[in-house]
N, CA, C and O atoms as CSV, one atom per row, in Angstrom:
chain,resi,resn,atom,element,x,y,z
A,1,UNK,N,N,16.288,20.621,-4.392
A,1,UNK,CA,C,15.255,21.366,-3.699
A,1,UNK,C,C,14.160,20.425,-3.196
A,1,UNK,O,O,13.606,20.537,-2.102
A,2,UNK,N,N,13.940,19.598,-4.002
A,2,UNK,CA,C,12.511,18.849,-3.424
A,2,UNK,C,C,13.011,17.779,-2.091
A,2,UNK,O,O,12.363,17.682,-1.049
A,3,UNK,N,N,14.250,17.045,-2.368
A,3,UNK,CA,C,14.851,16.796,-0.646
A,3,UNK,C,C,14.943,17.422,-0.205
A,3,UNK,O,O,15.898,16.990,0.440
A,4,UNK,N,N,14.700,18.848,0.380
A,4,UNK,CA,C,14.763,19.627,1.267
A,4,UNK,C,C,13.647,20.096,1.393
A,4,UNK,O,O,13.670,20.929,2.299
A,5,UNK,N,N,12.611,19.988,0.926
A,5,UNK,CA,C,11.225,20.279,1.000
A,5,UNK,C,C,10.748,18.415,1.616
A,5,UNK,O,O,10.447,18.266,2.800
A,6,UNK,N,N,10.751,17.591,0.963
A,6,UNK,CA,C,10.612,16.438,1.936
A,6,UNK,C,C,11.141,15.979,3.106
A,6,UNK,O,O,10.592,15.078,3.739
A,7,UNK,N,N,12.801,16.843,3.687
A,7,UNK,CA,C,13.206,16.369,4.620
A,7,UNK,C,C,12.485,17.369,5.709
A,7,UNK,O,O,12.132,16.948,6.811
A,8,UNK,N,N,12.321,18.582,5.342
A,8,UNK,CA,C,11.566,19.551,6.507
A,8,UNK,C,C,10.353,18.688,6.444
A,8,UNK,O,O,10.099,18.084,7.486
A,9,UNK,N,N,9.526,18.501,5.398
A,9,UNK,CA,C,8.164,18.162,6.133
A,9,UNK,C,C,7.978,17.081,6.592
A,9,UNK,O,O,6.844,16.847,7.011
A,10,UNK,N,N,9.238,15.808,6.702
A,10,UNK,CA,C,8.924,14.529,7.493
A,10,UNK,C,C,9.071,15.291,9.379
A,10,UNK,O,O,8.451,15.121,10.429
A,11,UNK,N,N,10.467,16.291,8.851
A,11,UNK,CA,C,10.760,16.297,10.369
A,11,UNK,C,C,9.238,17.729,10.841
A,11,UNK,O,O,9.114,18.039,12.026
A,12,UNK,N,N,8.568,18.196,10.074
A,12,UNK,CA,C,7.437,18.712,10.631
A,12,UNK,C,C,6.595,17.798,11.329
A,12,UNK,O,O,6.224,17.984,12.488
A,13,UNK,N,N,6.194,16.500,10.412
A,13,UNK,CA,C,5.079,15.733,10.611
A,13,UNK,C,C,5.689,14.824,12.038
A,13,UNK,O,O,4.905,14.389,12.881
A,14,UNK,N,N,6.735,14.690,12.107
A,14,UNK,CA,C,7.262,13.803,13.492
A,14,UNK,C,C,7.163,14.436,14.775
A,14,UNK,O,O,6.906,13.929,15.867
A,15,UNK,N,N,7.575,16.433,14.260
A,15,UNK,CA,C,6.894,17.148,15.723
A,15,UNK,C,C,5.537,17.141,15.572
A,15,UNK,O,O,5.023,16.844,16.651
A,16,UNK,N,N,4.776,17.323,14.771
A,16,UNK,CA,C,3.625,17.346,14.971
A,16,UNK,C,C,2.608,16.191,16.229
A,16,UNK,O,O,1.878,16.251,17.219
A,17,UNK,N,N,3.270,15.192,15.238
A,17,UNK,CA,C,3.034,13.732,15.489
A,17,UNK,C,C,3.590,13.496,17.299
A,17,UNK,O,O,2.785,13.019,18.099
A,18,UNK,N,N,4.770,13.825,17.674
A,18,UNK,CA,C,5.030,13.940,19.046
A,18,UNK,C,C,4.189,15.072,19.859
A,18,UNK,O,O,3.980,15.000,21.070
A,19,UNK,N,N,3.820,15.937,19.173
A,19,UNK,CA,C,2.806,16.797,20.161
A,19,UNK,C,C,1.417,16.167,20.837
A,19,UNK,O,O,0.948,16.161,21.975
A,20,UNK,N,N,0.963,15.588,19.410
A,20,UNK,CA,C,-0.666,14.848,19.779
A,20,UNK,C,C,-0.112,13.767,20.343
A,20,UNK,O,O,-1.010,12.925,20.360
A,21,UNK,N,N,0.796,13.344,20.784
A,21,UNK,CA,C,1.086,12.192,21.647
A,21,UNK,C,C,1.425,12.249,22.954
A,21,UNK,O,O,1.143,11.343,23.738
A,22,UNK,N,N,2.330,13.784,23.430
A,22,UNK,CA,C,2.548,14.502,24.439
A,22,UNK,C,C,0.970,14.988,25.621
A,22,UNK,O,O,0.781,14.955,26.837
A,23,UNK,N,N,0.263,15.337,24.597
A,23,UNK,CA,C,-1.064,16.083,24.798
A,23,UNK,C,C,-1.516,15.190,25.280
A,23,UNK,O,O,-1.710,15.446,26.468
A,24,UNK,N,N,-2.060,13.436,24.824
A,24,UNK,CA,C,-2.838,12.826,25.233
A,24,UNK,C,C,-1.964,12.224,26.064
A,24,UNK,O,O,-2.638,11.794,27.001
A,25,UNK,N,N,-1.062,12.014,26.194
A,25,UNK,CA,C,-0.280,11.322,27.912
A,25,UNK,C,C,-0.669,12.258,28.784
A,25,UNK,O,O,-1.086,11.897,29.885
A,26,UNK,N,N,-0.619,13.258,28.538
A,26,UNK,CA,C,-0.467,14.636,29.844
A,26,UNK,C,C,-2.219,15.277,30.268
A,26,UNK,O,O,-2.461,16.158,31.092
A,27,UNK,N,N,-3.045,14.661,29.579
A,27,UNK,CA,C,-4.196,15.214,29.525
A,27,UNK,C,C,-4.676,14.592,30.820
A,27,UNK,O,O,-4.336,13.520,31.320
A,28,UNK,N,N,-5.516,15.474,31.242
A,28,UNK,CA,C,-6.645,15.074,32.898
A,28,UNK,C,C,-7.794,14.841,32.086
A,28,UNK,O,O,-8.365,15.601,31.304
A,29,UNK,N,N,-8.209,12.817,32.633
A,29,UNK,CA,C,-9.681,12.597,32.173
A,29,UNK,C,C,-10.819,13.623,31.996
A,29,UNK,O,O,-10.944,14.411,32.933
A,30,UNK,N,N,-11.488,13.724,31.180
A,30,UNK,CA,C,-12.696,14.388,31.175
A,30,UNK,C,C,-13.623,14.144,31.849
A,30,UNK,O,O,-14.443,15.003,32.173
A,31,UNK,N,N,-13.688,12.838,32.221
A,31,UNK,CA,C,-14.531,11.969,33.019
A,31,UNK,C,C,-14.647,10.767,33.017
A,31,UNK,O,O,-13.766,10.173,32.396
A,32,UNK,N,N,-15.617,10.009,33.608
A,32,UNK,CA,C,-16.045,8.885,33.821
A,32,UNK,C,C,-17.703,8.064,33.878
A,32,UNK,O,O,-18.458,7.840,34.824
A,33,UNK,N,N,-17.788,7.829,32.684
A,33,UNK,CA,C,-19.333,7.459,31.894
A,33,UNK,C,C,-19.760,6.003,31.867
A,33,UNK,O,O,-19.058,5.189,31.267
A,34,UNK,N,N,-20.788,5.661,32.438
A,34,UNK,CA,C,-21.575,4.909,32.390
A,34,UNK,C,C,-22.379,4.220,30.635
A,34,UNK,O,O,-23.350,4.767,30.113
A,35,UNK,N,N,-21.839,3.277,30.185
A,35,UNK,CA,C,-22.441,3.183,28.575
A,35,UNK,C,C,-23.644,2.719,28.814
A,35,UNK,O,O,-23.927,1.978,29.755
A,36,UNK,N,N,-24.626,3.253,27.734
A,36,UNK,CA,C,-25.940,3.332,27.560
A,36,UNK,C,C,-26.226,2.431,26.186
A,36,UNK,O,O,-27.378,2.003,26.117
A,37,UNK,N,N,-25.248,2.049,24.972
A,37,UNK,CA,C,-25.261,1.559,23.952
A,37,UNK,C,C,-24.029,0.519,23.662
A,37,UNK,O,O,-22.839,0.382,23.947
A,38,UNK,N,N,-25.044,-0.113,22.931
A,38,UNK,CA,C,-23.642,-1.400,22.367
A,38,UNK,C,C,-22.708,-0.452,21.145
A,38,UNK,O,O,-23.275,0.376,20.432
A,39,UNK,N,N,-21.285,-0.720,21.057
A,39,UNK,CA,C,-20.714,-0.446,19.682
A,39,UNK,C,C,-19.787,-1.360,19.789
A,39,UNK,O,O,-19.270,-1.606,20.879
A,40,UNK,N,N,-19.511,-1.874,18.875
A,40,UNK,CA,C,-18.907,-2.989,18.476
A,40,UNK,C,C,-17.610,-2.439,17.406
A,40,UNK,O,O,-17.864,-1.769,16.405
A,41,UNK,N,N,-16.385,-2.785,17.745
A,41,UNK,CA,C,-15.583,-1.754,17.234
A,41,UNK,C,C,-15.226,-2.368,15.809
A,41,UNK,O,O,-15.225,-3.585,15.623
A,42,UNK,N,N,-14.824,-1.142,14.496
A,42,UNK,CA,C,-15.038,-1.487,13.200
A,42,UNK,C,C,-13.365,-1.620,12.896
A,42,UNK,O,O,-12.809,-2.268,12.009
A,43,UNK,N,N,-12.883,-0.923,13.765
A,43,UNK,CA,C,-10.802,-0.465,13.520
A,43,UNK,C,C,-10.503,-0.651,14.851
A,43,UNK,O,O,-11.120,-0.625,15.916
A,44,UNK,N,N,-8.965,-0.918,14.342
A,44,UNK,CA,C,-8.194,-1.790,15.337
A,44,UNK,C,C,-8.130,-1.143,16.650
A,44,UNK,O,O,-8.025,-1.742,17.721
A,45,UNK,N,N,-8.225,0.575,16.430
A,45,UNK,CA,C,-8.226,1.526,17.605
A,45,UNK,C,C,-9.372,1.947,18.103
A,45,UNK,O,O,-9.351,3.082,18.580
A,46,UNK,N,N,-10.502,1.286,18.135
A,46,UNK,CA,C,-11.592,1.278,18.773
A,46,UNK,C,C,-11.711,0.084,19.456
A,46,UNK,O,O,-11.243,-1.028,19.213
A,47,UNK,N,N,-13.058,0.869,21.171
A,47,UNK,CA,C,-13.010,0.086,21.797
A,47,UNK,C,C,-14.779,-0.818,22.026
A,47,UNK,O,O,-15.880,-0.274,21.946
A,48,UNK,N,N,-14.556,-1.931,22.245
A,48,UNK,CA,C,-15.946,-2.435,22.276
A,48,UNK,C,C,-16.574,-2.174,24.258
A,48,UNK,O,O,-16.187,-2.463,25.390
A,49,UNK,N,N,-17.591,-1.544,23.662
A,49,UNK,CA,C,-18.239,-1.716,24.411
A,49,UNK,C,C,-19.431,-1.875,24.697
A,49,UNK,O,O,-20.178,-1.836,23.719
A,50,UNK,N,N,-20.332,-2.189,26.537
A,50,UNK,CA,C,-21.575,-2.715,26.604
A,50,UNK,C,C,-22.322,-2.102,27.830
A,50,UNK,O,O,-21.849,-1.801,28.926
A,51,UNK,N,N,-23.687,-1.983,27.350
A,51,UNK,CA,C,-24.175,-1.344,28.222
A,51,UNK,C,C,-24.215,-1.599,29.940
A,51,UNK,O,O,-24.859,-2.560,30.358
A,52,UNK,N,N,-23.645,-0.882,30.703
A,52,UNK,CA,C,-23.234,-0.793,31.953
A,52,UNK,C,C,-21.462,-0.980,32.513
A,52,UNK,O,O,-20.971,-1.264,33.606
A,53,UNK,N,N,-20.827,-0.636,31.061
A,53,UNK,CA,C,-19.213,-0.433,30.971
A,53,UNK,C,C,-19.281,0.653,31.854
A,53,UNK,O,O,-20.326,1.273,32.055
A,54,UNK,N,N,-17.838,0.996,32.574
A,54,UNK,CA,C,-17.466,2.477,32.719
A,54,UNK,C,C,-16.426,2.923,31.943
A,54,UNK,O,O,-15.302,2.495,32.206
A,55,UNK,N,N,-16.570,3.674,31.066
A,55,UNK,CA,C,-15.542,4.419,30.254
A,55,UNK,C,C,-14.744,5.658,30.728
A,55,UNK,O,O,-15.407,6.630,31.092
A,56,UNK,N,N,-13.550,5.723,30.760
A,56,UNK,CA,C,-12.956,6.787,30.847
A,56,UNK,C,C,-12.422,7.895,30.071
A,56,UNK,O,O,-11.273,7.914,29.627
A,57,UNK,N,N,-13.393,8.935,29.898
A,57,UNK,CA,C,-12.777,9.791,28.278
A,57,UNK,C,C,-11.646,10.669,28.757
A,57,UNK,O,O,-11.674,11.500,29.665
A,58,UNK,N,N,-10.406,10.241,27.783
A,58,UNK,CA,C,-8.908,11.410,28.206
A,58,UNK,C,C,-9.213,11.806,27.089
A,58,UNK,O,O,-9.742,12.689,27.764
A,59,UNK,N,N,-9.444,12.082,25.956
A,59,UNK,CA,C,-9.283,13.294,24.669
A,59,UNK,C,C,-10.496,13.201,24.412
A,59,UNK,O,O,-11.008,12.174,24.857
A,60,UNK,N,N,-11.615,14.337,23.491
A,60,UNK,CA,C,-12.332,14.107,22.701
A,60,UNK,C,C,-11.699,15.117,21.629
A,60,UNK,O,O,-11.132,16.109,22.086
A,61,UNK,N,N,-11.764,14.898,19.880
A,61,UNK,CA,C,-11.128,15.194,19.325
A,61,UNK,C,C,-12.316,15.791,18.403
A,61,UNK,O,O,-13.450,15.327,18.524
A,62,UNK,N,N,-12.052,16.795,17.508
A,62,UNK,CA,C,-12.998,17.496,17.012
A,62,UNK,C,C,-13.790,17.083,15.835
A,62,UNK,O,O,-14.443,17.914,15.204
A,63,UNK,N,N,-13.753,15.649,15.466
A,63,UNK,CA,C,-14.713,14.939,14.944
A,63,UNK,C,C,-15.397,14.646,15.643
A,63,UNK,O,O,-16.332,14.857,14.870
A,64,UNK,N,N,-15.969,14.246,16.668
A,64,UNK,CA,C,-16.402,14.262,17.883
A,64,UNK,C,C,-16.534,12.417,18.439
A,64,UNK,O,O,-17.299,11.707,19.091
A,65,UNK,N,N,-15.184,12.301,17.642
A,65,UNK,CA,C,-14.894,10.699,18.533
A,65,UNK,C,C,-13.500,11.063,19.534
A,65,UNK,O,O,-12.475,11.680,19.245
A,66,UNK,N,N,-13.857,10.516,20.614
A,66,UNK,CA,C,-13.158,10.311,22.228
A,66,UNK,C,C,-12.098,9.138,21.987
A,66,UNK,O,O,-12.205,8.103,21.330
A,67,UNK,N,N,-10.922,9.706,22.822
A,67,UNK,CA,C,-10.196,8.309,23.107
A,67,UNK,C,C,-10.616,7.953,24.819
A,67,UNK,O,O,-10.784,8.836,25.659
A,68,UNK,N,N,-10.738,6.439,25.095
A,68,UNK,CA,C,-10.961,6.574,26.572
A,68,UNK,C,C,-10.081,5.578,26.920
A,68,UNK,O,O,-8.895,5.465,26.610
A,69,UNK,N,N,-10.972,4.667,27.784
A,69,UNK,CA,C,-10.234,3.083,28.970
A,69,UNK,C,C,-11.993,2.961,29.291
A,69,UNK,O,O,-12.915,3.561,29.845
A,70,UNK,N,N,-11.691,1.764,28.527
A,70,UNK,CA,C,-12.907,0.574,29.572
A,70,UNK,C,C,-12.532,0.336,30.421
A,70,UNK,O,O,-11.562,-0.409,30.278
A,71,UNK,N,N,-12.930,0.736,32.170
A,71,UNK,CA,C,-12.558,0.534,32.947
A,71,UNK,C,C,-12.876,-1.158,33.381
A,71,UNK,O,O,-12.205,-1.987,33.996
A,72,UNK,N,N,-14.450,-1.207,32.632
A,72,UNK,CA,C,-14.906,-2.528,33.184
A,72,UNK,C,C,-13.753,-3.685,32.124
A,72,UNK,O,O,-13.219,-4.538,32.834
A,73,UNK,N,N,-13.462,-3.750,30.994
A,73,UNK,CA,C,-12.989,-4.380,30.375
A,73,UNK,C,C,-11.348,-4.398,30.343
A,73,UNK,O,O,-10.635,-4.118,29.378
A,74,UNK,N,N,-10.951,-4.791,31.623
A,74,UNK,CA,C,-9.860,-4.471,31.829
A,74,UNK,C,C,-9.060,-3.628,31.597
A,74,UNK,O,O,-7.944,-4.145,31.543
A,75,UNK,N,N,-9.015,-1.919,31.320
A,75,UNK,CA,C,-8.862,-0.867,31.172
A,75,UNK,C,C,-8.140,-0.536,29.710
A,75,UNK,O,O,-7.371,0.405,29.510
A,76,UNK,N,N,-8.638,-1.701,28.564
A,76,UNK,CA,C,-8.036,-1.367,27.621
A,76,UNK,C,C,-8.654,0.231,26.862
A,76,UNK,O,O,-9.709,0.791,27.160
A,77,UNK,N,N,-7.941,0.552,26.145
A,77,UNK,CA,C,-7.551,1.944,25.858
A,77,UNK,C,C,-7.904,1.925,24.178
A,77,UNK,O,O,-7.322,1.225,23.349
A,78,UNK,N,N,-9.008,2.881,23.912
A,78,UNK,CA,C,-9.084,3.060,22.365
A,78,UNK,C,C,-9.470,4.313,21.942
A,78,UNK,O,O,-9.561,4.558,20.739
């Protein structure tokens, strides 16, 4: 019983996991922002940026951190 309770919930967590990945490929920018503040990124999936970047926000997520593209910083993605 408990392999069959771990094999459903890997293959839950992999659709899950392909949805929030579907969502943010397919999503229309929110916009395009001008930075006002330095942040200096603490994790590998954050992006640094400086005041007078243009950022591009495609998700904001309900912690209320954004994934975007530094447009000015060669459009890397965090």
């Amino acid at each position: 019983m408990t392999k069959s309770i771990v094999s459903s919930s890997a293959k839950a967590w992999e659709q899950q996991n392909s949805a929030y990945e579907v969502l943010e490929e397919e999503a229309k920018p929110l916009g395009s922002y001008k930075v006002i503040a330095t942040y200096s990124p603490t994790l590998a999936d954050e992006l640094d940026i400086q005041p007078g970047d243009t950022v591009t926000i495609l998700v904001e997520y309900d912690d209320g951190w954004v994934q975007g593209i530094n447009e000015t910083r060669g459009g890397i993605k965090g």
